[in-house]
C-alpha atoms as one frame of an Amber mdcrd trajectory, in Angstrom:
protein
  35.569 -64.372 -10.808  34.438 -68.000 -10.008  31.180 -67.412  -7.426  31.017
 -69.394  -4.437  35.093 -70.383  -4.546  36.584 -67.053  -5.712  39.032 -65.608
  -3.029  37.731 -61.512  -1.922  40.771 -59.912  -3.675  40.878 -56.875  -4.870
  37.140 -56.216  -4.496  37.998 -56.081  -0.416  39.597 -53.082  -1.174  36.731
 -51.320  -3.128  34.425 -52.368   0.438  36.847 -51.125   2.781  38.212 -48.200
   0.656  34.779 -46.799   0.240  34.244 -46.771   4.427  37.638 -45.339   4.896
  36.565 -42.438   2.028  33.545 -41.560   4.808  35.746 -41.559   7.660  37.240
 -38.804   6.378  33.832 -36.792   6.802  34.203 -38.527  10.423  37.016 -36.564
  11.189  36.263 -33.150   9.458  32.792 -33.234  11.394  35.175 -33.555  14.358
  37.143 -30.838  14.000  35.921 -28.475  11.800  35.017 -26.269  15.172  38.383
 -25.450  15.725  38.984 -23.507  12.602  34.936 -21.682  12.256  34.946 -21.316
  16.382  35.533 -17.814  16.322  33.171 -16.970  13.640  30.354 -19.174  15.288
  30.898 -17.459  18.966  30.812 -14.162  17.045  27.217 -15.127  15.374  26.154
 -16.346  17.777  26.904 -13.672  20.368  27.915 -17.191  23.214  30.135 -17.574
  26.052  32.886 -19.857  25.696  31.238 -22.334  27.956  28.486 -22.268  25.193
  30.822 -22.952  22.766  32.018 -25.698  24.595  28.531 -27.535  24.678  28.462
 -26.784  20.987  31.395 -28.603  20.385  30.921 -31.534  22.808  27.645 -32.034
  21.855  28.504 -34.215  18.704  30.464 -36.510  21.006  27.422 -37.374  23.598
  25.520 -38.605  20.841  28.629 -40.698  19.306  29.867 -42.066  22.453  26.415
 -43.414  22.866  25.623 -44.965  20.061  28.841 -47.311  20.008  27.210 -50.504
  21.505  23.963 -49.909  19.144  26.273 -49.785  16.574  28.149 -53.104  17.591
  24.533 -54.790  17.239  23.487 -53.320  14.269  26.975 -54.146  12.683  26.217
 -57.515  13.508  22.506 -57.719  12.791  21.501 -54.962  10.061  25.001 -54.988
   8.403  28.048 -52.385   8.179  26.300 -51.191   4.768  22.502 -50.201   6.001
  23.958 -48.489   9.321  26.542 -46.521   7.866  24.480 -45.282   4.553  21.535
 -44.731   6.767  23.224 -43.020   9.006  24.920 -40.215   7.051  22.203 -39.064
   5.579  21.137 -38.171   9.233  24.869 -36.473   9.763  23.871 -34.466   5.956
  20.522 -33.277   7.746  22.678 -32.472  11.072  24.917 -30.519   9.211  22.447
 -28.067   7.226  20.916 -27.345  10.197  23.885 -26.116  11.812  24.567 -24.047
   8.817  20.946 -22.723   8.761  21.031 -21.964  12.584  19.937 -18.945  13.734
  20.920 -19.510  17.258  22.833 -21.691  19.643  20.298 -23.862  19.836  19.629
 -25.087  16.607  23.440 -25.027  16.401  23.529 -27.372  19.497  20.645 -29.815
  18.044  22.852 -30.012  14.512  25.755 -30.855  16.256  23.873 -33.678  17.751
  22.291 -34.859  14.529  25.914 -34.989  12.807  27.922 -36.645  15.891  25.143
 -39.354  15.387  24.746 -39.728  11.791  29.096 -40.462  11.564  29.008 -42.352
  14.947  28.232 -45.915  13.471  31.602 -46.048  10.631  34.471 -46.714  12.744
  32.832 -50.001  14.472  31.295 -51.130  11.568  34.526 -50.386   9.571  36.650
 -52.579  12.229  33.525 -55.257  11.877  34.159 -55.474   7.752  37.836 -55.352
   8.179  37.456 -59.258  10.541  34.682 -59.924   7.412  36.996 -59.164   4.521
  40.840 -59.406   5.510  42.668 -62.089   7.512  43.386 -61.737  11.256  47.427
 -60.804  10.962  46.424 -57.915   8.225  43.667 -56.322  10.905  46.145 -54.222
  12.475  47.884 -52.807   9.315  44.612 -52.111   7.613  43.296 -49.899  10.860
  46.426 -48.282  10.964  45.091 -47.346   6.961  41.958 -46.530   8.014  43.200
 -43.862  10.787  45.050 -42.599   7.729  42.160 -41.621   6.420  40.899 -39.947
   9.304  44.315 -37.706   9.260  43.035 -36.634   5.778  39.830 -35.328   7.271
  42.075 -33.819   9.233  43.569 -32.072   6.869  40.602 -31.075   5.204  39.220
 -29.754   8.467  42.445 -27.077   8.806  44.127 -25.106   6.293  41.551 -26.016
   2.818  38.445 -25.449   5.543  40.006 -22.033   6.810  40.582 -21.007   3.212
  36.892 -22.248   1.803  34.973 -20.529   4.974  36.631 -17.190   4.172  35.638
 -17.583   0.629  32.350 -19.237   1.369  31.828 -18.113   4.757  31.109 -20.755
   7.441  27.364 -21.502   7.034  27.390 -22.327   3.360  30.519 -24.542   3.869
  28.347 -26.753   6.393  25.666 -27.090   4.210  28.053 -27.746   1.420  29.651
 -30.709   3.498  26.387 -31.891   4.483  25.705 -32.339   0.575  28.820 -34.345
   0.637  28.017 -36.243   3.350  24.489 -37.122   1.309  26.605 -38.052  -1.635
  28.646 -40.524   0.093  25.710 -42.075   1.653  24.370 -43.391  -1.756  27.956
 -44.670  -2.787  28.363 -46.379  -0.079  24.598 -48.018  -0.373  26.090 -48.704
  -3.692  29.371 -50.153  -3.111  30.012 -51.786   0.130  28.714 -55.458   0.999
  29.064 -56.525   4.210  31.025 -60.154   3.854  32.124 -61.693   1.014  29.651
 -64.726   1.050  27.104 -61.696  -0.150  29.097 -61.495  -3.352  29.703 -65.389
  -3.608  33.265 -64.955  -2.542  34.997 -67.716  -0.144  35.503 -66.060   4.066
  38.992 -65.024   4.868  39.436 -66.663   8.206  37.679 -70.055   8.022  36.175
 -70.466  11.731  38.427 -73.816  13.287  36.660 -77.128  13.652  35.021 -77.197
  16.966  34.276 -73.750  17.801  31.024 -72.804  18.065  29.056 -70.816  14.959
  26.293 -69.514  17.583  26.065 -65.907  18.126  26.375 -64.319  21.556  23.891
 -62.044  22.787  24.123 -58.767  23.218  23.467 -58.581  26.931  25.745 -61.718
  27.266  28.534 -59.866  25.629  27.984 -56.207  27.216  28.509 -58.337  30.877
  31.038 -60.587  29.460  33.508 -57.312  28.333  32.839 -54.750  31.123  32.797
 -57.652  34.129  36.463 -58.465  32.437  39.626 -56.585  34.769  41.664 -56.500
  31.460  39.355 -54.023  30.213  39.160 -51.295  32.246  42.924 -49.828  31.560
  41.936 -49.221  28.371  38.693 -47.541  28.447  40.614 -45.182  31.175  43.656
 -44.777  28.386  41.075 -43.702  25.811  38.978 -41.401  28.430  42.200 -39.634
  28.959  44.757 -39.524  26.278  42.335 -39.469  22.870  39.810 -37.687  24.783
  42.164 -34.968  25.364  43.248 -34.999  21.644  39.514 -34.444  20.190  38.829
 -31.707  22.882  42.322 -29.915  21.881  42.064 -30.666  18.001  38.634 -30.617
  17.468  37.860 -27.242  19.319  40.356 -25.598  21.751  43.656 -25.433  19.991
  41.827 -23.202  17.172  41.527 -20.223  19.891  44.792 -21.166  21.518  46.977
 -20.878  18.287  44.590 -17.373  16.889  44.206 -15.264  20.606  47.755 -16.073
  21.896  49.876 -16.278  19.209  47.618 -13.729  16.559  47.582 -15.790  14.097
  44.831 -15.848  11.634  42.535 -18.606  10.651  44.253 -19.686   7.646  47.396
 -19.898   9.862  45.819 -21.580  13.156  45.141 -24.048  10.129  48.334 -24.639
   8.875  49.505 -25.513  12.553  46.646 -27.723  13.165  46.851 -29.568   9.910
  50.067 -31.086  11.986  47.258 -33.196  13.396  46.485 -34.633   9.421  49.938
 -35.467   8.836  50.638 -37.224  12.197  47.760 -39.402  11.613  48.575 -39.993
   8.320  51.793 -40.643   8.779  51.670 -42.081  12.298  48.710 -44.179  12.224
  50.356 -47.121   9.739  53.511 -46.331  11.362  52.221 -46.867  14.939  50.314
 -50.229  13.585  53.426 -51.286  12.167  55.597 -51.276  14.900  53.114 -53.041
  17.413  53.259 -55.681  15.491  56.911 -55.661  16.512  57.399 -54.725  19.919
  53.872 -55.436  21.191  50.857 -53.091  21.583  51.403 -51.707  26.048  54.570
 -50.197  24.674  53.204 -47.789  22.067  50.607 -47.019  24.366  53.534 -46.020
  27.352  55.558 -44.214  24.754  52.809 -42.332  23.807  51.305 -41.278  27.386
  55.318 -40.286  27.834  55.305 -37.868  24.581  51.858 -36.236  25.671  53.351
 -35.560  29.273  56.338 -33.702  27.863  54.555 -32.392  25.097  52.173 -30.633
  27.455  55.156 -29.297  30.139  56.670 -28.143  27.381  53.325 -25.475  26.550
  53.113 -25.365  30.588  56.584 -23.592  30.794  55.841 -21.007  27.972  52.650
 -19.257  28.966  53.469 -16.468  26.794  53.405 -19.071  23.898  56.161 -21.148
  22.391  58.077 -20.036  19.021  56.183 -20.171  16.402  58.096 -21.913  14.403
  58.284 -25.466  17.654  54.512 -24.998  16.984  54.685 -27.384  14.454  56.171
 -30.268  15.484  54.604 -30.087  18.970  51.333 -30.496  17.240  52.878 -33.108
  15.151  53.504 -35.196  18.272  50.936 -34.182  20.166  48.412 -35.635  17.718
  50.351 -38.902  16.990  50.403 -39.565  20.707  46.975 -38.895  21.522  45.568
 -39.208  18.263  46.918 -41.833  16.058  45.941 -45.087  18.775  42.794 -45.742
  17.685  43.764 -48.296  15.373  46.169 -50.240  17.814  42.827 -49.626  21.114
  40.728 -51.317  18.973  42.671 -54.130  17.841  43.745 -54.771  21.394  39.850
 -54.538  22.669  39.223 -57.186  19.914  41.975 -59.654  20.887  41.347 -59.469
  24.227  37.966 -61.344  24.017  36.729 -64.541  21.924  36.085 -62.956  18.020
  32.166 -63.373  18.462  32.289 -60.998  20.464  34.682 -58.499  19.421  32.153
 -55.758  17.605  30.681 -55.502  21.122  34.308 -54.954  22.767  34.975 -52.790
  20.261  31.956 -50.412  20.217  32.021 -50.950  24.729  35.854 -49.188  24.173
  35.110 -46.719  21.881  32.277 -45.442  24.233  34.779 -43.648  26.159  37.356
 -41.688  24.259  34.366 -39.200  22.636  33.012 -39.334  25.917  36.370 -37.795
  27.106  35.972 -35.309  24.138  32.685 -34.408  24.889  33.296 -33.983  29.113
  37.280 -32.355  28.489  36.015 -29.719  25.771  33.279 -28.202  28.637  35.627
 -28.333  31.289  38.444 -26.848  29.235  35.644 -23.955  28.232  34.840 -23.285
  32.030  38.689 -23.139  32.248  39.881 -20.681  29.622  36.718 -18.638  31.041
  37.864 -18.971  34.601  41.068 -16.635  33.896  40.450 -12.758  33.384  38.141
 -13.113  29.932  39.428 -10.097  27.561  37.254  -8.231  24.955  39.379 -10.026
  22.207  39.540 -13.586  23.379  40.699 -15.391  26.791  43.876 -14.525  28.900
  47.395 -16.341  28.877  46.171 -17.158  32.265  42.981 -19.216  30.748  45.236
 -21.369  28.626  48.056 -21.970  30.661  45.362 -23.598  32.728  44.098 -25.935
  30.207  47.429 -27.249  29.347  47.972 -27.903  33.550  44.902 -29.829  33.245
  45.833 -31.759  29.716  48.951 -32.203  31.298  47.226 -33.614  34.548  44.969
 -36.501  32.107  48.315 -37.603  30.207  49.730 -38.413  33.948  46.668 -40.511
  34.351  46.714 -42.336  31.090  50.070 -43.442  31.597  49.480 -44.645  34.620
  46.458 -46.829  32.890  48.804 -48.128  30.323  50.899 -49.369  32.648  48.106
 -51.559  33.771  47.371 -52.787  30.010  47.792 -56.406  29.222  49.734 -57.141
  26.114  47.600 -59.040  23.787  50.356 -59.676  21.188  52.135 -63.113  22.046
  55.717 -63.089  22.043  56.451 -65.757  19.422  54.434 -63.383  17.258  56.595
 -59.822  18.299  58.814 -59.256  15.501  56.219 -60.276  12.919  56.052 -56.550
  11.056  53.255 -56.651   8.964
């Protein structure tokens, strides 16, 4: 490899495969809740309001942190923030398996929601470092992949290793994980390809300024912008619904209404891994055809119906529709992240797109955090029965799910198309 004029090649993938590796431990932090719920509101002897704050609490703490994380991206490097970072998400998640109480439970939570908070900005930052503008799209779409396989991991395999293991010594198990991956990424990633010798991807154009723009100068510069706001009030609404579903509610749902166990609320739920898997690239793909306000339309649409359709069974749809209503469900509220954040970042000059990036991705986990308390007061509000929450309860939270889907469509109606028409078409 000739230093100083050698082009990234295949090394770009090592960087940016090792980041996508932790975002799977992004996603099982997620949504491990919805599988170990039960067991953790039986321990822990906790309304389901309580277990609501339990689960929302990692998103506070990861909603927060996303403009930090733009400026450490940018100043301290992808590489420090995110290896630094999980070893605060390992020390998050022993605690929670330690816990002997809510509270400690609560403060774990916390720890782990910040320790994974920083790797999906500073994954989309070393993505613009290592590949060329046209691939950006493609490669999130790979990233969100990924995150379906933490997914994955987070249903079925979790169910089956917390019966085995039982649910405390899983967390501190994944927390040892988490630890592991910390020191390979220290190990592996570099943040740009000038710190291996290795010639920039996208060359900045004659003329345009290299000087930085400050933080504060960026923060007003994004959230003073009109284009914006439809998308922060998509991602509220339509991912923040997904997390609280996925990542804590749907568990309950699938086991209280239609009995099944934990290893088969998983097997449903791992319908989220797949779609995100499958759906993510897919989804990528095809805004680079037929622009990016489309998919987002489409998907508002498929939520809407996807949510009458639980609305009109309150007794609980066959089994067997289960399946692919999660399947959709999750690739319309789930599998966008890729296609938000490539929108926030064309929408605004490139110097500042980490901070439009990390402003956006403030507010779907703060939808997750808000929707799973309000979906716990709920489920509570209906007749609460000594083995779980009435029809009632749940027919309820899919009115209100159904209700947030009405509003995102309505926001991505508002969206302005970023992809330029002589470029629609171009599938890459």
């Amino acid at each position: 490899m000739n230093q100083g004029q050698g082009r990234p090649g295949k090394y770009r993938y090592v960087v940016c495969g090792t980041i996508f590796l932790s975002y799977i431990l992004v996603y099982f932090h997620r949504l491990c809740p919805a599988v170990i719920a039960l067991d953790m509101q039986e321990a822990f002897q906790t309304s389901g309001t309580l277990m609501g704050v339990l689960g929302s609490a990692y998103f506070y703490p990861y909603a927060l942190m996303q403009l930090p994380v733009g400026l450490l991206a940018d100043s301290w490097g992808p590489r420090k923030t995110v290896a630094s970072f999980l070893v605060v998400a390992c020390i998050g998640s022993v605690l929670m398996g330690l816990s002997s109480g809510i509270a400690l439970a609560i403060l774990g939570r916390i720890l782990v929601g910040f320790g994974v908070s920083t790797i999906f900005v500073c994954n989309f930052k070393l993505l613009a470092e290592w590949f060329k503008t046209r691939e950006f799209a493609f490669m999130g779409g790979l990233f969100m992949a990924a995150g379906g396989i933490g997914v994955l991991s987070a249903s079925a395999p979790l169910a089956w290793v917390s019966n085995l293991m039982g649910w405390r010594m899983t967390l501190i198990a994944v927390g040892l994980i988490t630890l592991v991956m910390a020191l390979v990424v220290y190990a592996l990633v570099r943040d740009k390809p000038e710190d291996m010798g290795l010639r920039v991807q996208d060359p900045p154009e004659e003329g345009v300024s290299k000087e930085r723009i400050g933080l504060g100068q960026g923060i007003r510069q994004v959230l003073t912008s009109g284009r914006f706001w439809p998308l922060p009030v998509y991602t509220f609404c339509a991912i923040g619904t997904f997390f609280a579903l996925a990542g804590l509610w749907a568990g309950p749902y699938l086991m209280q209404v239609h009995g099944m166990s934990k290893t088969g609320a998983g097997n449903v739920l791992s319908m989220s891994a797949f779609s995100l898997i499958a759906g993510s690239p897919l989804l990528s793909f095809l805004s680079n055809g037929v622009g990016r306000k489309p998919i987002f339309i489409a998907c508002s649409i498929l939520l809407i119906v996807v949510f009458g359709i639980f609305v009109s069974f309150p007794h609980g749809v066959p089994v067997l529709a289960l399946y692919p209503l999660f399947f959709c469900f999750s690739l319309a509220g789930g599998a966008t992240g890729q296609i938000t954040a490539t929108v926030a970042k064309e929408l605004f000059p490139v110097k500042i797109a980490g901070t439009a990036v990390g402003a956006l991705n403030f507010f779907p986990f703060l939808g997750g955090a808000v929707f799973q308390v309000l979906i716990g007061a709920i489920v509570s509000r209906g007749d609460e029965l000594q083995t779980g929450y009435s029809l009632v309860g749940y027919r309820h939270m899919f009115l209100f799910c159904m209700a947030t889907s009405f509003v995102s469509l309505i926001a991505a109606c508002f969206l302005t198309e970023t992809l330029p028409k002589e470029h629609r078409g171009i599938l890459v």
